[in-house]
C-alpha positions in Angstrom: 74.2 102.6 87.1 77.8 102.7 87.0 80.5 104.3 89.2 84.0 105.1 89.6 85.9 106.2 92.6 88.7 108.4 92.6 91.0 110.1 94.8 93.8 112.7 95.1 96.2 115.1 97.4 95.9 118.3 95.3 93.2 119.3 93.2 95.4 118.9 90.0 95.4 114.9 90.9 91.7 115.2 91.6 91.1 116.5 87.8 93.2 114.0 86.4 91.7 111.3 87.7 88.4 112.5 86.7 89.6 113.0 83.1 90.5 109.8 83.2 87.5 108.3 84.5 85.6 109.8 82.0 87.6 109.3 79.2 86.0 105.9 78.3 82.6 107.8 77.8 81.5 107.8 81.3 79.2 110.5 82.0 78.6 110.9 85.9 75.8 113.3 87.0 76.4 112.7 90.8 79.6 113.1 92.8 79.6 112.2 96.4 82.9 113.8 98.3 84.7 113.3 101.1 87.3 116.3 101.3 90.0 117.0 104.3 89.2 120.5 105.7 93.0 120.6 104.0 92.1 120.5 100.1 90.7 123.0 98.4 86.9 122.4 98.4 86.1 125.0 96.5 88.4 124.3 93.5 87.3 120.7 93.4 83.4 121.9 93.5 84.5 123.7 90.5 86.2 121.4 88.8 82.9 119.3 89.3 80.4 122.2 88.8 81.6 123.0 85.3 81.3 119.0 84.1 77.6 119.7 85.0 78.1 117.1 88.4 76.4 117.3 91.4 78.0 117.7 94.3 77.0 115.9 97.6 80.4 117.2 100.3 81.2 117.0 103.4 84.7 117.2 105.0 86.4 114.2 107.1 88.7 112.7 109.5 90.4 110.9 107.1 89.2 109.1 104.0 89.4 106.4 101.5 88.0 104.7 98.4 89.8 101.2 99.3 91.4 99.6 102.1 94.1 102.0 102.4 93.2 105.0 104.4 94.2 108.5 103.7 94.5 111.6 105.5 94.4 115.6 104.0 92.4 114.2 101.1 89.7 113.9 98.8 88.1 111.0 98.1 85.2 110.8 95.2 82.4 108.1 94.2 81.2 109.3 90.9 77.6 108.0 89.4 76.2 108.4 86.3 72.3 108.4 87.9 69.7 109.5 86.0 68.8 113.0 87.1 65.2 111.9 87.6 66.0 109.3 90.4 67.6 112.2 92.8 67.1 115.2 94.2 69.7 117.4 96.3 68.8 119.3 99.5 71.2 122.2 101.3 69.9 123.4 104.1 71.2 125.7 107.4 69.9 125.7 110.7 71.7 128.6 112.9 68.6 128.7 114.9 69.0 124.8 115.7 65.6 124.1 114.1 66.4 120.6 113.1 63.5 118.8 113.0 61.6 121.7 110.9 64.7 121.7 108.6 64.2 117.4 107.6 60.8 118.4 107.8 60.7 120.4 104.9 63.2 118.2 102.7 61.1 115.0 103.2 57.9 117.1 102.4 59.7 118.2 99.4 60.8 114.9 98.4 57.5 113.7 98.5 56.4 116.0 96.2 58.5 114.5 93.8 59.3 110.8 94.8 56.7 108.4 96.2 59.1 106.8 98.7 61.8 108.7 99.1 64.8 107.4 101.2 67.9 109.7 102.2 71.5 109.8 102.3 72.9 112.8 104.4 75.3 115.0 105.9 75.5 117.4 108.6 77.9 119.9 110.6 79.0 121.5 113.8 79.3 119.3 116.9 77.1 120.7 118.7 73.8 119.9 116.2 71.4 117.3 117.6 71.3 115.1 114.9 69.1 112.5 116.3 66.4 115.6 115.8 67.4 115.9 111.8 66.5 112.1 111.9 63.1 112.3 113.6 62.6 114.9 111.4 62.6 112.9 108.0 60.8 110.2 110.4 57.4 112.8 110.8 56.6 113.5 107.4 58.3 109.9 104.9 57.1 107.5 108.3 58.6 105.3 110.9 60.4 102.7 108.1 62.2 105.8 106.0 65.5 104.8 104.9 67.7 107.5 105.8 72.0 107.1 106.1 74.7 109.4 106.8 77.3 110.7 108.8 78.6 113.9 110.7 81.3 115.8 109.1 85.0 115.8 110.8 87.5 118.7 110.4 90.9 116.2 111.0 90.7 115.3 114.7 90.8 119.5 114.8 87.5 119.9 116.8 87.1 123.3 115.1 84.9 123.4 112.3 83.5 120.7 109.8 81.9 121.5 106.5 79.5 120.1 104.4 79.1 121.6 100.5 77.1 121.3 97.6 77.3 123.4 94.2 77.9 126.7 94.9 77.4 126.6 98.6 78.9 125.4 101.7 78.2 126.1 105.9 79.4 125.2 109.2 76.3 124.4 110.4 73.9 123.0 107.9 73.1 120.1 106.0 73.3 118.4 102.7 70.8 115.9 101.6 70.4 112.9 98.5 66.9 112.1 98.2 66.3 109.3 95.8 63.3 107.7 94.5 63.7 104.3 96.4 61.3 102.9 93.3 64.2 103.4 90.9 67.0 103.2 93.5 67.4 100.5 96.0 69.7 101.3 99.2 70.0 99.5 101.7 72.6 99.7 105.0 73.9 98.1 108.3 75.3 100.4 111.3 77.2 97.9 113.6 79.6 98.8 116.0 81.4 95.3 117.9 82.5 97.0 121.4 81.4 94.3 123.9 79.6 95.3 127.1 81.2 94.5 130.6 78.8 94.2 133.8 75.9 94.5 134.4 72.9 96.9 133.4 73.5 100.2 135.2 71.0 102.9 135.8 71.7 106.4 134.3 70.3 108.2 138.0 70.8 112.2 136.5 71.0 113.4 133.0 69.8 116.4 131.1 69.9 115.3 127.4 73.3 114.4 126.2 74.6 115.4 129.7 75.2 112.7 132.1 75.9 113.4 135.4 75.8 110.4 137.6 75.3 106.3 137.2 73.7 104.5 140.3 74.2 107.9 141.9 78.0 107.8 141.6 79.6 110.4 139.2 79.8 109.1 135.6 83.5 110.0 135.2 84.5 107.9 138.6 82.4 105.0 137.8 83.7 105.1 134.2 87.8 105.4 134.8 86.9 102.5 138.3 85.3 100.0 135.4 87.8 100.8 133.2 90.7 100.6 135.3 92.4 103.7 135.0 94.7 105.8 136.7 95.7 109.6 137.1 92.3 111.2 136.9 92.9 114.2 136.2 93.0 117.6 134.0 96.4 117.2 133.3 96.0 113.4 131.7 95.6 115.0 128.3 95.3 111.1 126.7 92.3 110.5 129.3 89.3 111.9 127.2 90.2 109.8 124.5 90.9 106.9 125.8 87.4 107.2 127.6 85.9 107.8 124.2 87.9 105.5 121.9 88.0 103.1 124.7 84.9 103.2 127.5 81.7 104.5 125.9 78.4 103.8 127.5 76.3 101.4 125.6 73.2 103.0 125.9 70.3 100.1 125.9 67.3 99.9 123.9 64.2 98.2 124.3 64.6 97.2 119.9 66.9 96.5 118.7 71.1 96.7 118.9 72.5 99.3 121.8 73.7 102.3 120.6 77.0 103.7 121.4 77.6 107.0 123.4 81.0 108.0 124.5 81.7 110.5 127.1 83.5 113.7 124.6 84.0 116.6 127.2 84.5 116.1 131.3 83.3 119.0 133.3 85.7 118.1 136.4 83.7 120.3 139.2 81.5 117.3 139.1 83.3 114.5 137.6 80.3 114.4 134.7 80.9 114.0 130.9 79.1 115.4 127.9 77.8 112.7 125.4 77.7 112.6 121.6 74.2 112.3 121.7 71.1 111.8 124.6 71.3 109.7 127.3 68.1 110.1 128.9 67.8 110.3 132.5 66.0 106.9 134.0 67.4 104.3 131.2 70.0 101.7 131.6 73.7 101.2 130.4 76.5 99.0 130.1 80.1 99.7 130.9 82.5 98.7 127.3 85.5 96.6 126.9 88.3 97.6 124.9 88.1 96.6 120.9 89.7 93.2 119.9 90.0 91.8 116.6 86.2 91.1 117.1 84.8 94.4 116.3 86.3 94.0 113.0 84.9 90.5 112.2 81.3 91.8 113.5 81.2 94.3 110.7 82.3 92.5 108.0 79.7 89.2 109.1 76.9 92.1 109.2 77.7 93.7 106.1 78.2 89.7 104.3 74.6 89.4 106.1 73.4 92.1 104.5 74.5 91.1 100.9 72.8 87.6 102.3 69.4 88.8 103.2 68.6 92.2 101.4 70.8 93.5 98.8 72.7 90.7 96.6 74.1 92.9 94.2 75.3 96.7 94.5 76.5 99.2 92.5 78.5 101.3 94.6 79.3 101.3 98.5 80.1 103.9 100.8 81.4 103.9 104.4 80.7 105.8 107.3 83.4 104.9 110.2 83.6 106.2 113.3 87.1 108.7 113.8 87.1 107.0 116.8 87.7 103.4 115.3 90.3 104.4 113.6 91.8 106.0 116.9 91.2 102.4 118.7 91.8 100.1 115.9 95.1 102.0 113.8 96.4 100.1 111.4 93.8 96.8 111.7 91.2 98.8 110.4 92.6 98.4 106.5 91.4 95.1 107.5 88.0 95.5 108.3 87.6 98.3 105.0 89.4 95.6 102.8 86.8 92.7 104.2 83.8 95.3 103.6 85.2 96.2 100.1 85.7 92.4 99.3 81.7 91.8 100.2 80.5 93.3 97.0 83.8 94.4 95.1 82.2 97.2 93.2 83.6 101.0 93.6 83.5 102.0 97.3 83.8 105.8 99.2 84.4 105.9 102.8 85.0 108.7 105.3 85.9 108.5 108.9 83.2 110.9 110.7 82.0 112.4 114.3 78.8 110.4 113.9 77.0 107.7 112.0 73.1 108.2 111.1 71.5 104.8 110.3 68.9 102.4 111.7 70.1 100.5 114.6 70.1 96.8 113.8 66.3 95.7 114.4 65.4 99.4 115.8 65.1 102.6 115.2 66.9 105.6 113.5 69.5 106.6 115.9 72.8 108.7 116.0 75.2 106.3 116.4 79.4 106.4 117.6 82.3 103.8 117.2 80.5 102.3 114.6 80.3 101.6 111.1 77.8 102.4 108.8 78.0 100.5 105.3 75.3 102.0 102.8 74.8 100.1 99.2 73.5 101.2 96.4 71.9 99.4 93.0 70.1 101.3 90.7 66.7 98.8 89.9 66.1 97.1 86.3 63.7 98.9 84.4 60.1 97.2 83.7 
């Protein structure tokens, strides 16, 4: 299978470097897209729809197809997969039906696919998208491969997107299933934030809403760990530096912990809202601020990886946290340069509001401040 990666600012540049790509010959039948709410999605899906593409899209916080990262946009992995090895899913769920939705794709997929595995997208902040995952987890079983990311709107917190030909919502999701007997893909979500202290026990929650930790307001015991000062509404910077900064490392009993930052403060009780569920009686750890570490972590997990499970790829793509990028500025062409270098074949990557992938040695999970490297190789034949 080959692939190309293109980018572009306007959706002129976008067609000329897909002329160019295909010049040579090159016929791709899937394009995967990560578009600034900025660009014109719709012109691009054109310019894609009438070469007979594909179209797997979801908008970003910024994006990139090598170490240098871009904002306002759009960023393009072309493959030229055999039509038989994929199928796309587009789905909406304004009634918040989640599971049913993944439901129904992985029966679907199973109808045409063995084992399928799947590569998605979602939208809207407010979608429960450990619930998509459990979803796929019901009907394709505990070990489904599944890998994705939540779309970003530009640090604009308004709306995000995700698109496919002819079709596009605020609060839906697009789906890759592929048959995992012709395609391999395999991933790594790992985030490097060290834990301070010791195991704390989440006292009152109600889903992704934390309220208090050893019976002492989440916010207070939060800002006291994390030394800071002027706790108040009027400290615009405060939210994200708890986010960027302090998340809760929410522990497992397999398996890596995963990450859940505090996102909104409801100040008549010093409380915050979570990216995803923090459920009432488990334990937590208090985070450090990122060092030159984190980056090193994800680069020896994605070389570990190549290692142990997938020694050749075709193509790579990235989800990254927009809260990394927030943290780490300017280091993190670092850690996308070391992850390109791993495999140096054609890489996509995106900076999203969530990362969907297997926690290392546990379960599917939503996770946050992490990165989630996804590799593809299409299998020999016979």
């Amino acid at each position: 299978m080959q692939a190309k990666s293109i980018k572009g600012h306007t959706t002129a540049e976008i067609n000329t470097a897909l002329q160019q790509s295909i010049a040579d010959g090159f016929t791709p039948t899937l394009a995967i897209c990560f578009v600034s709410i900025k660009q014109d999605r719709k012109a691009i899906c054109k310019l894609l729809d009438d070469a007979g593409i594909a179209i797997f899209g979801t908008s970003t916080n910024g994006e990139f197809i090598d170490e240098e990262t871009e904002k306002g946009s759009a960023a393009i992995l072309l493959l030229d997969m055999n039509k038989n090895y994929f199928k796309i899913y587009f789905e909406e769920y304004p009634e918040k039906n989640y599971r049913a939705i993944t439901n129904t794709i992985a029966r679907n997929a199973k109808e045409s696919f063995s084992t399928p595995a799947f590569f998605i997208a979602g939208s809207n902040m407010e979608t429960d998208a450990e619930e998509l995952l459990f979803g796929f987890e019901d009907i394709a079983g505990k070990e489904v491969n599944v890998y994705g990311g939540m779309a970003g709107d530009d640090f604009t917190f308004s709306e995000q997107y995700v698109f496919t030909n002819g079709q596009e919502s605020t609060r839906g999701l697009v789906c890759i299933a592929l048959d995992e007997d012709k395609i391999m893909i395999k991933g790594v979500a790992t985030c490097g934030w060290k834990a301070v202290g010791t195991e704390r026990t989440v006292t009152k929650s109600i889903a992704n809403h934390v309220f208090t930790v050893d019976d002492v307001p989440v916010l207070d015991i939060t800002t006291k760990y994390g030394g800071l000062e002027n706790v108040s509404p009027d400290n615009e910077g405060l939210l994200l530096e708890i986010a960027a900064n302090f998340p809760l490392q929410l522990q497992r009993e397999k398996g890596d912990p995963v990450m859940r930052p505090g996102l909104v403060i409801d100040w008549s009780d010093h409380s915050f809202y979570c990216s995803g569920s923090v459920p009432q009686g488990s334990k937590v750890r208090f985070s450090l601020p990122p060092d030159f570490d984190v980056m090193e972590k994800v680069i020896t997990s994605v070389e570990n990886l190549k290692a142990t499970q997938m020694p050749e790829a075709d193509a790579l793509v990235v989800f990254s946290c927009a809260g990394r990028i927030l943290s780490l500025g300017p280091l993190m062409t670092q850690e996308i340069e070391g992850i390109k270098n791993v495999w140096n074949v054609p890489m996509l990557g995106m900076f999203s509001n969530a990362e969907l992938a297997r926690a290392t040695g546990g379960n599917l999970e939503m996770h946050n401040l992490t990165t989630c490297c996804v590799a593809l190789k299409e299998k020999p034949v016979g």
